[in-house]
Every structure is written in C-alpha cells, then in structure tokens.
N, C-alpha and C positions, 0 to 999 in steps of 0.2 A: 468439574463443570459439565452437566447433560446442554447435549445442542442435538439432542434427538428430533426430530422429524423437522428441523431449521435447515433450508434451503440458502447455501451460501455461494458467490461468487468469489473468489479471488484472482486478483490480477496479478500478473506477471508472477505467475504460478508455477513454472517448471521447472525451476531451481531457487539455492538460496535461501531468504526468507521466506518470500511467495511459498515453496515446496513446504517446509517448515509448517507457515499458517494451515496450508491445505489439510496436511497430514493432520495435523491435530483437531479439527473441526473434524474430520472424517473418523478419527479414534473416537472422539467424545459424542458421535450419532449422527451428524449432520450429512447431509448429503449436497456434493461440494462439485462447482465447475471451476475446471481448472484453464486460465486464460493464458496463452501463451500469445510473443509476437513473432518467432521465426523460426525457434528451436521444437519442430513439433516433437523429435525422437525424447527431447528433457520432458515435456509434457508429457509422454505417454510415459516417462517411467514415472513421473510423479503418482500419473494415475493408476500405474500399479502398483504403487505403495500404499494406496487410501485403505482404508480398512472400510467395509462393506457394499453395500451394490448401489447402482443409480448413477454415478460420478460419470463426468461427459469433460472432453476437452474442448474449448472455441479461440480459435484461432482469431484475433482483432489486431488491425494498428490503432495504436492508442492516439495516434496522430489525426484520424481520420474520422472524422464525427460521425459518418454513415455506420463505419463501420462497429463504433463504440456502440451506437444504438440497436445494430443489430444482435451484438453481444450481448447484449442485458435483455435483448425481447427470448434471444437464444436459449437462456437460461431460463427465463419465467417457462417457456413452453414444455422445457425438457425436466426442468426439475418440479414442472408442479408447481410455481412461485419463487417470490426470491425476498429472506427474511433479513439477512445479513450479506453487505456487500462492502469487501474488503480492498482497498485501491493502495498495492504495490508497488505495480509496475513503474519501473522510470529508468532514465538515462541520465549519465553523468559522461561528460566528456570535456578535456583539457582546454582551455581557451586564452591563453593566456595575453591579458591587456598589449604588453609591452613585446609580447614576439609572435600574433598573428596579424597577419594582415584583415582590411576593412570586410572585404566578401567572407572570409572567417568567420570573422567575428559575428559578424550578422546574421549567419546561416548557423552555427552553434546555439546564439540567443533562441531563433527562430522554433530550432530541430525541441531546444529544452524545453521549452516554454508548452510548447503545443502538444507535447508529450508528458512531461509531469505534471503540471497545472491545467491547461485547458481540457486532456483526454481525461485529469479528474472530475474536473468540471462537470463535462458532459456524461461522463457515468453517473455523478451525484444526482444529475438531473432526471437520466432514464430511470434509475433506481427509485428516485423519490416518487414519481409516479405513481408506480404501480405499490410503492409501502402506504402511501398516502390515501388508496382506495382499498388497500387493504388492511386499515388497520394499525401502522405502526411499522418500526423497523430499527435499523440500526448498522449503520456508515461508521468504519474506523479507516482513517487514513494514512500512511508510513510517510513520516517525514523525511526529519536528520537534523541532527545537533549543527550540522552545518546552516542552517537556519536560522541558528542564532551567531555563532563565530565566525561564520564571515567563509567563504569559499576562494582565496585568490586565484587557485588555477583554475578554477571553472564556476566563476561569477556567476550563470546563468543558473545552475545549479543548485546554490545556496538562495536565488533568486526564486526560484521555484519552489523551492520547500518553505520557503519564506510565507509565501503566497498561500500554498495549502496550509499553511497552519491560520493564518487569516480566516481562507475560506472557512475553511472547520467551523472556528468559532462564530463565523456570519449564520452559518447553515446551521450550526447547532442555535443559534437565537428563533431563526424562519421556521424550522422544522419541529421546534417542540411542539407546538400546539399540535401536530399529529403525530405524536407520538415514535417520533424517528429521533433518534438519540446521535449525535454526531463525535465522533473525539479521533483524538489523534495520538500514532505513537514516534515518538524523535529519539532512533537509534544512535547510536556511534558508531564507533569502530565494531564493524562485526563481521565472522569469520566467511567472508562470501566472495565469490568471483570479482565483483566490483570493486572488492577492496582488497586484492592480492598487488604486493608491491607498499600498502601502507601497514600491515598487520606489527609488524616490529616497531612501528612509529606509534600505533595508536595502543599499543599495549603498556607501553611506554609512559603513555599519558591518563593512567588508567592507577589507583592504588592498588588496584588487585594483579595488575601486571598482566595483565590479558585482556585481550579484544571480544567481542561477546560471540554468544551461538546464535545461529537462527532458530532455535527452540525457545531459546528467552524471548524474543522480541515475539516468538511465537506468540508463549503463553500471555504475556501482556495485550496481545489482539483480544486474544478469547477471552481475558477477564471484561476489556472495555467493551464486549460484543454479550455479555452474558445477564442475564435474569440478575437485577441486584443492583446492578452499576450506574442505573439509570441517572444518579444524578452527579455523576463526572462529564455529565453532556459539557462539553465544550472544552473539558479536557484536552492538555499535551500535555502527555506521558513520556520525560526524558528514562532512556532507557542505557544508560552510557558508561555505568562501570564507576560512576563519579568522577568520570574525566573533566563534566565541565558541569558546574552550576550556570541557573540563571538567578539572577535579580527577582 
C-alpha cells in the first residue's frame, strides 16, 4: 500500500497499536502526527522510529474538546492537511457493578465515555471539516470485540466501543456524499500494555493460541484507509484471532 504524500493523524500514538498504526503509515510514505496524552518520552520514541521527514508530536486530552480541536487544526497547519485520521486512543479501567461504590461508578462511566466516545466524536467532527472542503478523506476507528461480548469489569468500556462502532456507521451514512469514507477496526486480545495481565487468558480463547500483534491490527488500519477500499465504508473489521464471531 503507497500513502505517499497522505497526511495522517493518529491518536494515542506512543505506544502499542497507536505506535504500530504510526510506524506503518510513515513506512508506506505518509507523513504522520503522532498524538500522545501524557507519556511525551513514548511519543518521542515513536517519532523516531517513523521512517522519513515531516512527522510532528501534539500532545491533546482526548477528554477535553478545546483541546481535541486544537489537535486536528495542529496537524492541518504543520503537516500541510490532514487526509487520513486515525482515532486510537482510549482508556479502559476496572469498575466493577457489585464492589465499587456510587461516586466510582459515576466518575469511571464519566472519565470513559468522554474519552473514548465523545473525544472521538469531536475529532470526527474537526477532521470532517476540513476533508469535506477538501475534497474527501477517510476516518478508521479502533474498537474492541469487547463491543460486542459484553465488558463485566469495566461496563463503561464495552459501552463505549459499543458506541463507536454505532457512530462509524452513522458517520459513514452523513459522510459519503463527500467523499470521507468511515469504518472501523474491533481488536481482541492484543499483545499491548493494556492488556498485560489478560494475555494468557485471551490466547486461550483464540484457535491459534495466541493474542495478536499491534502490526496486525496495524495493517488492517491501512487497508481500510487505502486507495480501493472505498466501499467497506461503514465497515467493522473484527480483528480477533477467531476468538469470537458475530451474528
């Protein structure tokens, strides 16, 4: 796949998958801003692992709508446009019905929600903008098979990926007529920080007996971001080892 002179953002880029999607966009030509939320030293090694010149870190909370939109204006200015925008980033944290208390609970829903779903939100929205006066574009969004089976220790979670796979396919209906192409990808179990502590569990549930790379989930970005794919608009792409079907 050539993503030569494709200006891309990616979220929560400094390790992981994010690191993963970066690297590969920047191997195959594009020139890539890499978004990080706190870890700047992860970010700056991602960007020096990118292959060729132009690549810029910006620092956003995904939480924060000002700051989301300054992110995406950050990027149009420094990279020249922004052709491909890739929405990573998110948080997953333990919440469990039956042993946290009510201010817990409420403040976990809150933290998820506003961070995986609405900081999508509001990126899709900045992004669309400026694809929409320019011509076209193209939105892939990172799920999770948890999405669809259900999240018990951390409902908010599975609530929120829920959600973006929804929006996806809202936004891939609104946005075809200008040429912005919308889909999504729903990992599993994959070999990443966030999921240290279940790696033995979801390998397990896997026939190939292993949990996946962030090079896989990589390259299924780039296919649903590339010249060709245009009519998987509204696509979710389970990426999971065949641990779990859907219906």
């Amino acid at each position: 796949m050539d993503f030569s002179g494709k200006k891309v953002l990616v979220t929560g880029a400094s390790r992981g998958i994010g690191r993963a999607i970066a690297t590969q966009f920047a191997a195959a030509g594009a020139t890539v801003a890499v978004h990080y939320g706190n870890n700047e030293d992860a970010a700056k090694e991602t960007l020096a692992q990118l292959t060729g010149d132009g690549h810029i870190i910006i620092k956003a909370d995904m939480a924060q709508s000002n700051e989301v939109e300054a992110m995406v204006e950050a990027t149009i200015e420094h990279l020249g446009g922004l052709d491909i925008l890739v929405n990573n980033a998110g948080v997953y944290d333990e919440h469990k019905i039956a042993e946290v208390d009510y201010e817990t609970w409420q403040f976990f829903w809150q933290k998820t929600l506003q961070v995986n779903l609405m900081g999508v939100a509001n990126a899709c929205w900045c992004a669309a903008q400026h694809m929409i006066d320019n011509g076209g574009g193209r939105i892939v969004n990172v799920t999770s098979r948890g999405a669809f089976r259900g999240e018990p220790d951390a409902p908010a979670y599975g609530a929120s990926k829920a959600g973006l796979n929804s929006m996806s396919q809202s936004l891939a209906k609104a946005l075809a007529p200008h040429n912005i192409y919308v889909t999504a990808v729903a990992p599993g179990w994959i070999e990443t920080d966030m999921a240290q502590g279940y790696l033995d569990m979801g390998a397990a549930q896997s026939p190939l007996q292993r949990v996946g790379k962030p090079d896989e989930i990589a390259h299924a970005v780039l296919y649903l971001a590339s010249d060709g794919s245009e009519f998987t608009t509204g696509a979710i792409l389970d990426v999971n080892g065949a641990s779990y079907f859907r219906n």
